[in-house]
N, C-alpha and C positions, 0 to 999 in steps of 0.2 A: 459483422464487425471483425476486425482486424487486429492484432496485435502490431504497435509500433517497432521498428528495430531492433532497441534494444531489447523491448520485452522477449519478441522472437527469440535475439538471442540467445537471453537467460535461459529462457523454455528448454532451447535447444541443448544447453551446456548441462542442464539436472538430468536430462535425457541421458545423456554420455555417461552421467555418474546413478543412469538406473531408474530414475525416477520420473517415469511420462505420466502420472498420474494427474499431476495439475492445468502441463497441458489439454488433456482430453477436457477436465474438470472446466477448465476455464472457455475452452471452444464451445462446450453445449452448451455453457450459460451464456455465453454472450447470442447463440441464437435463440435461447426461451427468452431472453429478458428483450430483443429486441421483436420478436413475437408479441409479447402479455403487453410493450408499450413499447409502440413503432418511433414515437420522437427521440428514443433514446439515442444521443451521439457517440457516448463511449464512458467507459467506467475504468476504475482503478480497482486495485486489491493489496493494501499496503500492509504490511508484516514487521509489527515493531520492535521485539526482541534483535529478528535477523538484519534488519533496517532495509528492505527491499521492498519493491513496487512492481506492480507488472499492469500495462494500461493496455484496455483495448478501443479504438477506436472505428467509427461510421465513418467519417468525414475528415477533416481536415485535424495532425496532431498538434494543430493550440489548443484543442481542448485537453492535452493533456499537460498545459503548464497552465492551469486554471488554479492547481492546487498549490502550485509555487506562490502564486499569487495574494494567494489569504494567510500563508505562512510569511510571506514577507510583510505586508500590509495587513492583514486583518482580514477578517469578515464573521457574518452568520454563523459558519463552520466551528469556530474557533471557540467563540462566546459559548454556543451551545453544548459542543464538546467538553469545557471548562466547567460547567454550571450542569451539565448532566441532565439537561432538559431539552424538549423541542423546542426549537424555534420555525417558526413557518414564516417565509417571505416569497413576497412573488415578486417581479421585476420591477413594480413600479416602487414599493417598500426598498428596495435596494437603493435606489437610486434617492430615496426620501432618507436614508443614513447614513449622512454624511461621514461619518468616519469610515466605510465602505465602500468610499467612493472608485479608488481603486479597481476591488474586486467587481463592483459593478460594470463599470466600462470597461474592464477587461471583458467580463462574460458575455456582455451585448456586442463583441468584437469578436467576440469566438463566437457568437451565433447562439448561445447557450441562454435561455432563459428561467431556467430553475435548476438545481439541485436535489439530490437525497444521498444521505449519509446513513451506515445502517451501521455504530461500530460493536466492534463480535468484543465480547468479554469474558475471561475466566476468572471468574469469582466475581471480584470489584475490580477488576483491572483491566484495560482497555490492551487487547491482546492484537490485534489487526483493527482494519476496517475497510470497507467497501463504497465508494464514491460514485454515483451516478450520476449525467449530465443529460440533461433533456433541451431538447431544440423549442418546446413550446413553454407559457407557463403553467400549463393546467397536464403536464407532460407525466406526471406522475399521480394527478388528481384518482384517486378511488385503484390505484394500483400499489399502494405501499404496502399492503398486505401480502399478496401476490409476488412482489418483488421479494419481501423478506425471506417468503417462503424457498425463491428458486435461488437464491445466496446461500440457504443454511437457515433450518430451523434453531438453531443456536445461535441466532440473530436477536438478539431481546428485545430491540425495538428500533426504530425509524426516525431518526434524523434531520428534518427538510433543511436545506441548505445548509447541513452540517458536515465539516469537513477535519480530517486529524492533521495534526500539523507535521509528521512524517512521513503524508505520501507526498511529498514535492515533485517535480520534473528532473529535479538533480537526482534523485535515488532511481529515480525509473532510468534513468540513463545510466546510471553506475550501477545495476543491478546485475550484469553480467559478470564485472571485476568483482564484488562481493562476495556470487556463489563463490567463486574461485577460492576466494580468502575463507569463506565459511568451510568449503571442504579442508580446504589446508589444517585451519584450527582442528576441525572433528580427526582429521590422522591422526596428528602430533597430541592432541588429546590422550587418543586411542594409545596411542604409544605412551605415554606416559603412563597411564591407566595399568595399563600392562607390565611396564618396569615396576611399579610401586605399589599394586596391589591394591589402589582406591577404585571409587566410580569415577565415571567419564568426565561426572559434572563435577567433582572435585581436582580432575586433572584437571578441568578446562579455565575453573578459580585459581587453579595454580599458577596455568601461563599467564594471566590478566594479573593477578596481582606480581607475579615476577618482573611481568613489562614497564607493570606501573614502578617500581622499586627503579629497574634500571631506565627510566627515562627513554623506552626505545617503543617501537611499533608491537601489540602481541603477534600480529600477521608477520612481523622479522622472526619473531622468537619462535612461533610455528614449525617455520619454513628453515628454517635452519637446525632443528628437530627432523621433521619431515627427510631435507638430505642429508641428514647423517645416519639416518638408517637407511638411506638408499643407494 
């Protein structure tokens, strides 16, 4: 599997600022998982705090706006995520709920016959999560275990056709402009931090509520921090 372009991208841009540890992280997994289960087409890895995506793909990249899909329209993903329970459907089940109708005729258009959602949590809190797409429906049958395990044993449990509603195809595409903005923030943080003698994370509450007071972007208030000390 491959990373799509923007994902590349992103990859490439944390690289520049130091940080190839994800990229490697995320190449061996994508060749164990499509190892342990060969129908796999491609998977996501979506980061909710940062709000970024990074998709790797087998085949054609409509499997990577599959998750737009159920965020815009619904599906399995959502209910299960919501209710904090599995839900298990297989293609014919899909197509039997109707209010999924959507998500269904998309996935049998993208070639995709089941799902696995595995989302990562710290504490109670849904902190990431990890989206898998399989070409067959029995694609994941007697491998969720195994999958969870090459994800991250800090995987708490397995998902079938569960998906979060912030890994969309728009974030995986705007994931590159974010790092950018996300470094920006951590400088101007950093600088802040420094002038005034708090933590970071209390700089960084500082720009966000400042922004929100004056009705502007925190990423302007940043960047305008950023070059004035440069």
């Amino acid at each position: 599997m491959e990373p799509i372009p923007e994902t590349r991208q992103a990859l490439e841009r944390l690289g520049q600022y130091g940080d190839s540890a994800l990229q490697d992280d995320l190449t061996d997994i994508a060749a164990t998982v499509l190892a342990a289960a060969p129908g796999i087409v491609g998977f996501s890895l979506g980061l909710v705090r940062e709000g970024v995506t990074f998709t790797y793909v087998a085949t054609s990249e409509t499997v990577a706006s599959l998750d737009a899909v159920q965020f815009v329209d619904g599906g399995p993903c959502v209910d299960a995520v919501g209710a904090g329970e599995t839900v298990l459907t297989d293609e014919e089940e899909l197509f039997d709920e109707k209010r999924w109708q959507c998500f269904a005729q998309a996935s049998a258009t993208a070639g995709v016959r089941s799902t696995l959602s595995l989302p990562i949590l710290t504490g109670e809190t849904v902190t990431a999560g990890i989206n898998v797409y399989g070409a067959g429906s029995d694609t994941f049958s007697g491998h969720e275990q195994r999958l969870a395990e090459i994800f991250g044993a800090w995987v708490p449990g397995a998902v079938h056709n569960a998906d979060l509603s912030f890994t969309t195809r728009t974030r995986a595409t705007e994931t590159p402009a974010r790092i950018e903005d996300l470094d920006t923030l951590s400088r101007a943080a950093g600088i802040l931090a420094a002038q005034q003698g708090i933590s970071p994370r209390e700089a960084d509450a500082k720009l966000h509520d400042a922004a929100d007071r004056a009705g502007v972007s925190v990423v302007a208030v940043a960047r305008l921090i950023v070059r004035s000390r440069s």
